[in-house]
N, C-alpha and C positions, 0 to 999 in steps of 0.2 A: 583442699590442699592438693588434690589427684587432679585435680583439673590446673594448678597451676605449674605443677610441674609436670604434663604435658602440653599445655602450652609453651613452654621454657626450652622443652624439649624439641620441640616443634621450629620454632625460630634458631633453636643451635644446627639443625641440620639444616632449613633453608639459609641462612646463614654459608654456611658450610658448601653448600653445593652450587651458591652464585659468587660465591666470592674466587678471584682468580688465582691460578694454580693450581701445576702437573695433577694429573689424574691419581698419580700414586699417592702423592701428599693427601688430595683432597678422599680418596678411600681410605689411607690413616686414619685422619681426621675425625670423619662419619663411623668408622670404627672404633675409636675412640669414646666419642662422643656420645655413641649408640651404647655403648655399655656401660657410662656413665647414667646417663638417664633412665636404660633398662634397670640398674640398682635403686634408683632415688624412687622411681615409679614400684619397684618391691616392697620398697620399704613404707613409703606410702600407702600400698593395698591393705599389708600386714598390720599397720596401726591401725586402720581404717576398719581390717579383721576382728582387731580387740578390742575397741573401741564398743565396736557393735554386740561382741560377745558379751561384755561386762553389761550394757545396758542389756540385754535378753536375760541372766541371772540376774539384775534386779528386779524386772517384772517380775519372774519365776516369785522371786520371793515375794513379792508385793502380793503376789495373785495368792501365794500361800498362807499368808498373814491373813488375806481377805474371808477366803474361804474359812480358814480355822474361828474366826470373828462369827460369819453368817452360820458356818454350822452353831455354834457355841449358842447361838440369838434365837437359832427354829429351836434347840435342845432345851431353854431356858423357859421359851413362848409355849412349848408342848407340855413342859412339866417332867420332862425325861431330866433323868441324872447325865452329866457332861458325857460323853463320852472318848476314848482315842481315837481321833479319826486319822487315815490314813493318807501320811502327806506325798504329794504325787510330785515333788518340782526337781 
């Protein structure tokens, strides 16, 4: 999605900068424009942010589930009583 609203972005400024008309209008414009796209491009990073956050706590917990399974399997294969082990995620 980050890549297609910088391209979008991309094409609204060349756009913007060959197409004719006064210098003032065409700095509006690009001004405009620029800050337009500078938001859609925020907003894009920030999903992109959580997106990736949420998947890093499921691993967490996957890796936590794993471990507390492998501890539970050496404790079980040794003959030791279960123990609390300490969860690190």
């Amino acid at each position: 999605m980050l890549v297609t609203v910088i391209a979008m972005a991309t094409g609204a400024v060349l756009g913007v900068l060959f197409a004719p008309g006064k210098g003032s209008t065409t700095r509006k414009k690009l001004s405009k424009e620029g800050t337009r796209y500078v938001g859609a491009v925020k907003n894009a990073a920030d999903e992109a942010v959580a997106t990736f956050e949420e998947k890093v706590d499921n691993v967490k917990e996957i890796a936590v589930g794993l471990s507390d399974t492998v501890m539970e399997a050496v404790d079980s294969l040794t003959g030791h009583e279960p123990e609390k082990h300490t969860r690190r995620a």
